[in-house]
Each structure stands twice: as structure tokens, then as C-alpha cells.
N, C-alpha and C positions, 0 to 999 in steps of 0.2 A: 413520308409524304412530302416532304419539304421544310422549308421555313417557315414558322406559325408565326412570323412578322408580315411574311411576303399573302400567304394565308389572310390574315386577318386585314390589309390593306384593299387585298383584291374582293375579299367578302365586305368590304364597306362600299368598294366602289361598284359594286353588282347591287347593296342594297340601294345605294342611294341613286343608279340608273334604272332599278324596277319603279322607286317610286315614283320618280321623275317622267318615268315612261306615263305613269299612269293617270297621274295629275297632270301634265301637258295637256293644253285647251287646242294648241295647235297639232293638226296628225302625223306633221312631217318631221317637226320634232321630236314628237313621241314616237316614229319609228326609227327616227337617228337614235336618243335613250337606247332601245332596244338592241340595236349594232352594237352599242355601249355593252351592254348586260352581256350580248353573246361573244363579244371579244373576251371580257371578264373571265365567260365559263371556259371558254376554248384556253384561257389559257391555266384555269383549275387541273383542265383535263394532261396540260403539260408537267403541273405536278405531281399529277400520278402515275407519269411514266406511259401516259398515250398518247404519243404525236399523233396516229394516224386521225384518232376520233377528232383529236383539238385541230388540226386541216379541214376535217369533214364538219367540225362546228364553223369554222370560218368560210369557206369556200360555199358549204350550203346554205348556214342559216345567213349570217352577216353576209354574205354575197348574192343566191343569188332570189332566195325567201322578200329577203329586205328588198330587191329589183321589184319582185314581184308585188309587194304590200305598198312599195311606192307608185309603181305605174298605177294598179290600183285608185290609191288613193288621186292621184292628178286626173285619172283618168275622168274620175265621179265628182271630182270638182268638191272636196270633202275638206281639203284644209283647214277648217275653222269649225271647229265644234259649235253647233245653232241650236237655239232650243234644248241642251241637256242642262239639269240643273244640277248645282253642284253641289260637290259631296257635302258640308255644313248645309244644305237647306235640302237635301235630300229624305227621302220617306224615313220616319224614325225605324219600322221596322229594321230597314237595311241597315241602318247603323248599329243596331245590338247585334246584328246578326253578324256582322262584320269584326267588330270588336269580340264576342262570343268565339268565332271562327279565328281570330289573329291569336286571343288567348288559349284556345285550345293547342292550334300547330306551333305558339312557344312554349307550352307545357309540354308536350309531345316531344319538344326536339332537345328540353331541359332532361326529363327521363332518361331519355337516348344517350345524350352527352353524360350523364352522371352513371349512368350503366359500363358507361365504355372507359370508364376513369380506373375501374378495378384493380387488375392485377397486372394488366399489361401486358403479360406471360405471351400471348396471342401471337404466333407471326398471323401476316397477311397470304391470303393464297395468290399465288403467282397465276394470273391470268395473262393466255395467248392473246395481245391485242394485236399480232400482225395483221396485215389486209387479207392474204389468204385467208385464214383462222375467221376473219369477222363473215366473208363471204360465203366462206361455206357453212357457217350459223345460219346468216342471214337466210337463205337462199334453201336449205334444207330444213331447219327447225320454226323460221319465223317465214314462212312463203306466204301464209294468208294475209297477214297483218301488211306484210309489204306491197302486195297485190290491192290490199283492198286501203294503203295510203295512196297508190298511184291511182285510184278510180276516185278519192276525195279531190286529188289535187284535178282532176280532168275535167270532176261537174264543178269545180271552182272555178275554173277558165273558161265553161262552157259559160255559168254563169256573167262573167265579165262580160263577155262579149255579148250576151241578152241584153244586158245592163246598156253598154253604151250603144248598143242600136236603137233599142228604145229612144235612150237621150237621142239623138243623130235624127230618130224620125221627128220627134217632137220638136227639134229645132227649123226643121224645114219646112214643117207645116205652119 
């Protein structure tokens, strides 16, 4: 897989840009965080010997997702988190639930990692990540799921634009 130096620096700096993402009070910060995190994965994905995916993590997510969740947000004039109260004075329910849920998926991922320490005996299978090979997956076994991401993304855009019309009428009146 690589260098479990190089591993374990890039898994600090993906953990410490999720949480950074998510505790930002500011939005535009918390979606720069984010560019953070997907550079991080895009370049995970370079150590396991798939340029094309870690391109397609860059190019789509950090380029042009990130475009979009910024226009977005200036659009809506959302900069500033108002009114959300924060996570210490937040409902107790969510906090056990939260804690409950953070100790579960690291018992979960302690399991896994101690499962996988065995015998080591294992090669890896050699997976096709060329572009052809992902295309003709995508496009022949995943049609639905991709069809029905590009109708998510289209009422997402329909919606923006409801969004700042409204605003726009509201302003002129």
C-alpha cells in the first residue's frame, strides 16, 4: 500500500480537516476544511495505485462540488452560522448519541484492524482501475445509481435557483 508513515500523516491530516470542517462557525471555511479532507483522500487513492480515481477525486469533488457548495453558499448569504447552538450546549440526547455512535464505528474499525493483523498470508486482488474498465462498470452494472445521482444533482440546482429568486423577489418589493 505504501508508507505507513506517509499513511498515518495523511490519516491525521483528513482527521484533523473533517473535524475542523465541522466545527467551523464560518461556511466558507468549513468548505475550504473540506477541499482539505478530499485532497487528503485523492491522494490515499494514489497510494493504492489509482491515479485515475485520485484525478476524479480532485477534479470533481475539490474542484468542481466545492464550486458549487461555494456559489451556493454566497449565493444564500449563509457565511455565518446564526442561531445554531453549539455542540457543548446542544440537546443532551445528541451528545450520548453521538458519543454512543463515535464508540461504536471505533470498536468497529479496532475489530477490523485486529482481524486483518492475522497471518498476512493474503495477497491483494489486482483490480482493473483503468478509465475504460471503470466506464464500462459504471455505465453497464451501476446505470441506475448514476442516472438517478444526476437527477439529485439537477433538483439541487433547480432548487438554488427557486432559492435566489425568491430572495431577488423579496428584495424588490
Amino acid at each position: 500500500m505504501g508508507n505507513p508513515i506517509v499513511f498515518l500523516i495523511l490519516a491525521g491530516v483528513a482527521i484533523v480537516a473533517a473535524i475542523m470542517m465541522v466545527t467551523s462557525r464560518n461556511a466558507v471555511y468549513s468548505a475550504l476544511w473540506l477541499v482539505l479532507n478530499f485532497s487528503a483522500i485523492a491522494i490515499f487513492y494514489l497510494l493504492l495505485n489509482a491515479p485515475f480515481i485520485a484525478m476524479v477525486q480532485i477534479t470533481v469533488y475539490a474542484g468542481a462540488i466545492m464550486v458549487l457548495f461555494l456559489f451556493v453558499i454566497m449565493l444564500l448569504g449563509a457565511e455565518q452560522l446564526r442561531g445554531v447552538t453549539a455542540a457543548i450546549g446542544g440537546e443532551r440526547w445528541q451528545q450520548v448519541l453521538a458519543v454512543f455512535s463515535g464508540l461504536l464505528l471505533l470498536g468497529t474499525m479496532g475489530i477490523l484492524v485486529f482481524q486483518g493483523m492475522g497471518d498476512g498470508g493474503d495477497t491483494a486482488v489486482t483490480i482493473n482501475s483503468s478509465p475504460a474498465a471503470l466506464g464500462v462498470r459504471l455505465f453497464e452494472v451501476y446505470t441506475f445509481p448514476f442516472e438517478l445521482t444526476g437527477i439529485l444533482l439537477l433538483a439541487a440546482m433547480i432548487g438554488v435557483a427557486i432559492f435566489s429568486f425568491k430572495k431577488k423577489k423579496k428584495e424588490e418589493s
